[in-house]
C-alpha positions as CSV (number, residue, x, y, z in Angstrom):
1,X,-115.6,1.2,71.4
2,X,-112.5,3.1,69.8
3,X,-110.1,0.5,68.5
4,X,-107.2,0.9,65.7
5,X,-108.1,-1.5,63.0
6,X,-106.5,-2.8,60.1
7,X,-108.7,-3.0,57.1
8,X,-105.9,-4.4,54.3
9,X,-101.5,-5.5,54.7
10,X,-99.2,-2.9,54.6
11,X,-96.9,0.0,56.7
12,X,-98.2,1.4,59.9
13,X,-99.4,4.0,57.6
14,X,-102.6,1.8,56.6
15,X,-104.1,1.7,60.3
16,X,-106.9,4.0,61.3
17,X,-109.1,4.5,63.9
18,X,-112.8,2.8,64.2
19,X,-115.5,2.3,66.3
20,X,-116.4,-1.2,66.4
21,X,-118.3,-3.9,68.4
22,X,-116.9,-4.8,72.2
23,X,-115.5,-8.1,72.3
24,X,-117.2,-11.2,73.4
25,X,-115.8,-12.3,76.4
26,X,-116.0,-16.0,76.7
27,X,-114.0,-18.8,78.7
28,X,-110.8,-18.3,80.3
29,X,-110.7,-14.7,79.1
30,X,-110.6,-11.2,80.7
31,X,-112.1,-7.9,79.2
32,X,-110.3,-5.7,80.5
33,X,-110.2,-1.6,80.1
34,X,-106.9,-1.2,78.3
35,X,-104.6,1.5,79.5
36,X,-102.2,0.9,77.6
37,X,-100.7,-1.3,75.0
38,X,-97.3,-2.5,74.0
39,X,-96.1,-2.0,70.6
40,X,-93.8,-4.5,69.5
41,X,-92.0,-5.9,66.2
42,X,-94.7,-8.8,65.4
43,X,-97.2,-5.9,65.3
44,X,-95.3,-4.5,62.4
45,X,-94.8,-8.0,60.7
46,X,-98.7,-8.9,61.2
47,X,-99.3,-5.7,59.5
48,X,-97.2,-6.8,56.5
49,X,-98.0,-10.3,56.5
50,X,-95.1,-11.5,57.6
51,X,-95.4,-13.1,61.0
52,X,-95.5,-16.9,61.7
53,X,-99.3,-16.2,62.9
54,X,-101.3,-14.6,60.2
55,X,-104.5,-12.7,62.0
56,X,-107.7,-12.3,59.1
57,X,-108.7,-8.6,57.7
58,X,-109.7,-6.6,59.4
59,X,-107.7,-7.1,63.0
60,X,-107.1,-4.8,66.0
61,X,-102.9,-5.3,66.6
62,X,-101.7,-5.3,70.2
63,X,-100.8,-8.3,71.8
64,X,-100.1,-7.1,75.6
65,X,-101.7,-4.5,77.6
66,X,-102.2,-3.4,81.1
67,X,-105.7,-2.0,82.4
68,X,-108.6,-2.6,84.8
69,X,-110.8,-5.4,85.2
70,X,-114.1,-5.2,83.9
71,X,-115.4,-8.1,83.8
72,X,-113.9,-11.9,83.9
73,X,-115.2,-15.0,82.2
74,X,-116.4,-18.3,83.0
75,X,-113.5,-20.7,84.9
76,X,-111.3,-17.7,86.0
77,X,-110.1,-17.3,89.4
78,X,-107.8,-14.6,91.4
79,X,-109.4,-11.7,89.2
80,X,-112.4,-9.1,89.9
81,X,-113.6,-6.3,88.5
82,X,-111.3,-3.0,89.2
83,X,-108.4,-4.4,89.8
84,X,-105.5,-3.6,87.6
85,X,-103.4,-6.5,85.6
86,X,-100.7,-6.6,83.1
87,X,-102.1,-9.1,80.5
88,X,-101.6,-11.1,77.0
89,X,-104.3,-10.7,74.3
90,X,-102.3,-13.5,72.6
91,X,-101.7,-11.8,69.7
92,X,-103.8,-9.4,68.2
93,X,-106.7,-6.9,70.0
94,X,-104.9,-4.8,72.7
95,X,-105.1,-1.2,70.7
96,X,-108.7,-0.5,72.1
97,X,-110.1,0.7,74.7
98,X,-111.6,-2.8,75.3
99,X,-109.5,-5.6,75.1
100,X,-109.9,-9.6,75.8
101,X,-106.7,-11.1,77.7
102,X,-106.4,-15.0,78.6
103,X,-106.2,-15.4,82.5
104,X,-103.5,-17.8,82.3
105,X,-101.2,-15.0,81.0
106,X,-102.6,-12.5,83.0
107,X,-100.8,-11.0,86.0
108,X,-101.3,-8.2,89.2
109,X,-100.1,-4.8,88.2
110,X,-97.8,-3.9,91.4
111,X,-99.4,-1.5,93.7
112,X,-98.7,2.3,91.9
113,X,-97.3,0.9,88.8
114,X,-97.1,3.1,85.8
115,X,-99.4,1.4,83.5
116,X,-97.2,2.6,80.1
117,X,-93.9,0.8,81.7
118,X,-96.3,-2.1,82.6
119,X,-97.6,-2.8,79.1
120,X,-94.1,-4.1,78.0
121,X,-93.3,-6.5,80.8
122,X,-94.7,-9.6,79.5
123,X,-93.1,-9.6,75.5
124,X,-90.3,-7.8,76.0
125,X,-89.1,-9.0,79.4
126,X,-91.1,-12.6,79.2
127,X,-89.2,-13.1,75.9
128,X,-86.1,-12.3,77.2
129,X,-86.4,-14.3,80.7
130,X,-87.5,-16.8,78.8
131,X,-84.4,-17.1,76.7
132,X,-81.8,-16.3,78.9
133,X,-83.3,-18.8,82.0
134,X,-85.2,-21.6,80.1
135,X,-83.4,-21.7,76.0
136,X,-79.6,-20.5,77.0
137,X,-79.5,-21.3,81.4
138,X,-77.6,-18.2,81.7
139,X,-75.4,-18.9,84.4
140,X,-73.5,-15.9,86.8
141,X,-69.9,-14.8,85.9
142,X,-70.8,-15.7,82.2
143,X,-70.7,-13.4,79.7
144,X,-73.7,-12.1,77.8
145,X,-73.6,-10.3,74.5
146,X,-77.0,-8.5,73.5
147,X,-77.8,-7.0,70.2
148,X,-80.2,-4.6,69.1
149,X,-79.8,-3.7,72.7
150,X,-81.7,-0.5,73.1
151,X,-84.8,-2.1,71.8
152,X,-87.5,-3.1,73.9
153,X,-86.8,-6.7,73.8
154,X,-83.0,-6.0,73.9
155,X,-83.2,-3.5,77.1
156,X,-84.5,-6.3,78.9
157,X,-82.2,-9.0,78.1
158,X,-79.6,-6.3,79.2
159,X,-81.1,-5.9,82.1
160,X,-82.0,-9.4,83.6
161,X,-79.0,-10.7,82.1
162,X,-77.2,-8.1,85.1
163,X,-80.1,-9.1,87.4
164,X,-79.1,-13.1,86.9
165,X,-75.6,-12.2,87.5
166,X,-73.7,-12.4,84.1
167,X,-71.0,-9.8,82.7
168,X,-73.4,-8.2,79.8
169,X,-72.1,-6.4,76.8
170,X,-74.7,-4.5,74.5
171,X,-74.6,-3.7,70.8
172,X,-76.3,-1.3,69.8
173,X,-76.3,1.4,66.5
174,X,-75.4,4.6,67.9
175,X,-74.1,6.4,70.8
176,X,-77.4,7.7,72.4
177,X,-78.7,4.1,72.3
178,X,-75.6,2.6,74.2
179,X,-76.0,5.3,76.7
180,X,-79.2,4.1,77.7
181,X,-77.8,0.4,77.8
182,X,-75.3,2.0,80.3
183,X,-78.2,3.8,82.5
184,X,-79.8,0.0,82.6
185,X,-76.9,-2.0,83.7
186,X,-74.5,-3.1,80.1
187,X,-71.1,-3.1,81.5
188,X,-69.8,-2.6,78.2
189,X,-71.1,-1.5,74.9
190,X,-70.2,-2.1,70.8
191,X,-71.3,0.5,68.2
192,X,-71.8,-2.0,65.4
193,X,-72.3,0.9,63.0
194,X,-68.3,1.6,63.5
195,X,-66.9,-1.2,65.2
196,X,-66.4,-4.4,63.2
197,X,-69.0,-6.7,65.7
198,X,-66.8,-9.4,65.9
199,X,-63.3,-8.5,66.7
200,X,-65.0,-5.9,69.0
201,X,-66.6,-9.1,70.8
202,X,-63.4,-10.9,71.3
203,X,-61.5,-8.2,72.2
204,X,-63.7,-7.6,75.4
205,X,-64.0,-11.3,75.9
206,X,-59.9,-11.5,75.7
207,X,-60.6,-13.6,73.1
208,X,-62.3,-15.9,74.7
209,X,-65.8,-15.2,73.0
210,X,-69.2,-14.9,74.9
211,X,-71.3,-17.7,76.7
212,X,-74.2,-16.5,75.4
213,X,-75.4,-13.8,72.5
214,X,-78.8,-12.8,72.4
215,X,-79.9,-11.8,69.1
216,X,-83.3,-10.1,68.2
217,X,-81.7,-8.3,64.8
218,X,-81.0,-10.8,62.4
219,X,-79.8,-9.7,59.0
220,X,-75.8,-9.2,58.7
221,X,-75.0,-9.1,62.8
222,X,-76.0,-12.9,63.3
223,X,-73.1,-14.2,61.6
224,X,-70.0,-12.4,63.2
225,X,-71.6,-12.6,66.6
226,X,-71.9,-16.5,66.2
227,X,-68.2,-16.3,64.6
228,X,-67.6,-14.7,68.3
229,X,-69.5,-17.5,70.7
230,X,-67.1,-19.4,73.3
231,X,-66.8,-22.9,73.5
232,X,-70.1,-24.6,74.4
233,X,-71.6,-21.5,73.8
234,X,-75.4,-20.6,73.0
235,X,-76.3,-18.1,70.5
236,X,-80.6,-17.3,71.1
237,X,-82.3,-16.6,68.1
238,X,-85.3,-14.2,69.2
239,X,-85.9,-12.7,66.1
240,X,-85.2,-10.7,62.8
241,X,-85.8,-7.2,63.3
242,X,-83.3,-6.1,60.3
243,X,-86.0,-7.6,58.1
244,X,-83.4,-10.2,57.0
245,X,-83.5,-14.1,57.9
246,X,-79.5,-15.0,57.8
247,X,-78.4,-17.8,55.9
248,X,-76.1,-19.6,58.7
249,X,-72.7,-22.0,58.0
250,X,-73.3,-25.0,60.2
251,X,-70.3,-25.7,60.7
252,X,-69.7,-22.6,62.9
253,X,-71.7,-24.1,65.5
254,X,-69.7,-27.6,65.1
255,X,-65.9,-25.5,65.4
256,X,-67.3,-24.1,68.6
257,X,-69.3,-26.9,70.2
258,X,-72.4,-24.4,70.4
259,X,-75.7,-24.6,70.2
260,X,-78.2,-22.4,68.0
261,X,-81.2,-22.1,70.0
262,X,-84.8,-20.8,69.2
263,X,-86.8,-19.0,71.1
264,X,-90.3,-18.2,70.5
265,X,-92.2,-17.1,73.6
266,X,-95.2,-17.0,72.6
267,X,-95.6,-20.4,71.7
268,X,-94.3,-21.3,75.0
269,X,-96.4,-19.7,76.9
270,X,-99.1,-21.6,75.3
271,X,-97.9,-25.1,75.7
272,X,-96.3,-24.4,78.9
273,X,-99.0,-21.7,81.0
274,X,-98.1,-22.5,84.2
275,X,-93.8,-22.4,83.7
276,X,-94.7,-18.8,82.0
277,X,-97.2,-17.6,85.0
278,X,-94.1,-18.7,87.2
279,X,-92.0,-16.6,85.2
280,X,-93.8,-13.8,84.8
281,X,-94.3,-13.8,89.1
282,X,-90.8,-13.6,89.2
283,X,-90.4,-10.8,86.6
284,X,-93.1,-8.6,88.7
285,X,-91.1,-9.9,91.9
286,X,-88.1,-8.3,90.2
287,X,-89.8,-4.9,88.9
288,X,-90.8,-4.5,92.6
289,X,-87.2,-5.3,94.1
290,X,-85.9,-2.4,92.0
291,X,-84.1,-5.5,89.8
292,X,-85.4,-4.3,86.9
293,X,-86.7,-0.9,85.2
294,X,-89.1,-1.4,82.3
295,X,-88.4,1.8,80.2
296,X,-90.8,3.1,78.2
297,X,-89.2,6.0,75.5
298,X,-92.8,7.3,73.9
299,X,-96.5,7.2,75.1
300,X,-99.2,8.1,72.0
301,X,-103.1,8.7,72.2
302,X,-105.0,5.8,70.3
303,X,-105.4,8.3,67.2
304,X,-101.0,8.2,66.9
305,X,-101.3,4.8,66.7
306,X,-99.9,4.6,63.3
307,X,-97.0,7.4,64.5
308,X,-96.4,5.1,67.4
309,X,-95.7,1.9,65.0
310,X,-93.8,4.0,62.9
311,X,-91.4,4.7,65.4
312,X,-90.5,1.4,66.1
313,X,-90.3,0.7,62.3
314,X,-88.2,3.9,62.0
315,X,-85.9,2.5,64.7
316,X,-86.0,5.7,66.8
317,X,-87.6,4.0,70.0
318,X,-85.3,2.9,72.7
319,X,-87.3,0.6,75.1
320,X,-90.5,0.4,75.0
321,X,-92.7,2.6,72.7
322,X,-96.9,2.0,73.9
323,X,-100.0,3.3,73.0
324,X,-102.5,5.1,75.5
325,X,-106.7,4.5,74.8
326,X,-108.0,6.3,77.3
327,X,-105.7,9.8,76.9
């Protein structure tokens, strides 16, 4: 099969395209025909050897996909060949035209689905349900800040966070990219390339500071957004896509009675499979209702791969940028 491969660490710019072996399906697994595959920040830090999990040279990234069934593996059940699924490789493998997915994180594609806008359901709206129902409890009439919210992960916090009933503001760093927070429900927006992030947050708050922020970025926004948390506030740390790990005063979180919270979907969906198969039911249960609108901003052939990455390095994706095998 046709797989992008990573022979040694580096930019997007050291992938290239290979024909190697099929994989070995075994217990609990899927192989499924990939359609497409979800490119996300962790494929990027895997590259550079910078993620918490640290795949061996040479590895195929792509850690979600959606496709067709070819074939399932001993002790799976509710799966046949040629139906279509949305599925978790659980890391690494999904950029090939063959890819392995574990059942227990492996769900129906709705009926007529786009398979591109179904490839980013599971990280990018599984992290974010994750963090906003199980880490934060996100409750209706609270207020949600989001930032880095034209990003995959970030467009679906702003959305759900509307779904579940809370007041969301987005932060985003330009214009075009708050526009498309608008078009997916932010009912108000902060350019932190112009607007000083934290006097921006209270003043839409009235100064009262938001229930919960939900922060993918990292780097110099994580401070004056947890400056800018209510009382018994939550502040979600999803990740560090400014590159930069912030070096946090504790005592902001004592002043304000809030909590810092981590939030590593991944892991959870390991330890817990059966809490994240009844999330992800609800997110396709959602998608269906019209509740939410997985947006996908680029498709590229399997031979763009590295173009595709680059984007999201680049930070010129809004949504969900994927990666199409079989076109």
């Amino acid at each position: 099969m046709r797989a992008v491969v990573a022979s040694r660490h580096g930019g997007p710019e050291v992938l290239e395209v290979s024909d190697v072996a099929d994989p070995v399906l075994g217990a609990g697994q899927i192989l499924v025909e990939v359609e497409a595959c979800s490119v996300t920040f962790p494929d990027l830090l895997m590259l550079r050897d910078m993620y918490q999990f640290k795949p061996g040279l040479p590895f195929i990234p792509g850690g979600e996909v959606a496709g067709v069934v070819r074939q399932v593996g001993p002790g799976v059940e509710g799966f046949e060949a040629g139906s279509r699924v949305i599925g978790s490789t659980g890391s690494v493998g999904g950029m090939a035209e063959l890819a392995l997915t574990r059942a227990d994180s492996t769900v129906a594609l709705p009926a007529g689905a786009d398979p591109s806008d179904a490839a980013g359901l599971l990280y990018g709206y599984g992290t974010s349900y994750h963090a906003l129902a199980d880490r934060a409890r996100l409750a209706a009439g609270e207020t949600l800040v989001v930032l880095g919210a034209a990003g995959g992960v970030g467009l679906a916090a702003v959305e759900l966070g509307r779904a579940m009933g809370a007041r969301v503001i987005a932060a985003a760093s330009s214009p075009d990219k708050l526009a498309v927070c608008v078009e997916h429900g932010a009912d108000a927006t902060i350019d932190y390339s112009r607007q000083d992030l934290k006097e921006a947050i209270r003043s839409l708050t009235g100064g009262q500071g938001a229930d919960v922020v939900f922060d993918p970025v990292g780097g110099p926004y994580s401070e004056p957004a947890l400056r800018s948390t209510a009382w018994d506030g939550r502040f979600l740390v999803v990740g560090f896509a400014a590159g930069e790990i912030p070096r946090i005063p504790l005592n902001l979180a004592l002043l304000r009675g809030a909590s810092i919270v981590g939030v590593f979907w991944g892991a959870f969906a390991s330890r817990y499979p059966q809490r994240n198969r009844e999330n992800l039911t609800t997110l396709v249960g959602w998608w269906q209702d019209g509740r939410i609108r997985p947006h996908t901003s680029a498709s590229y052939p399997l031979a763009q791969a590295a173009d595709a990455l680059a984007d999201l390095d680049q930070r010129r994706a809004t949504g969900k940028v994927v990666v199409r095998p079989r076109s």
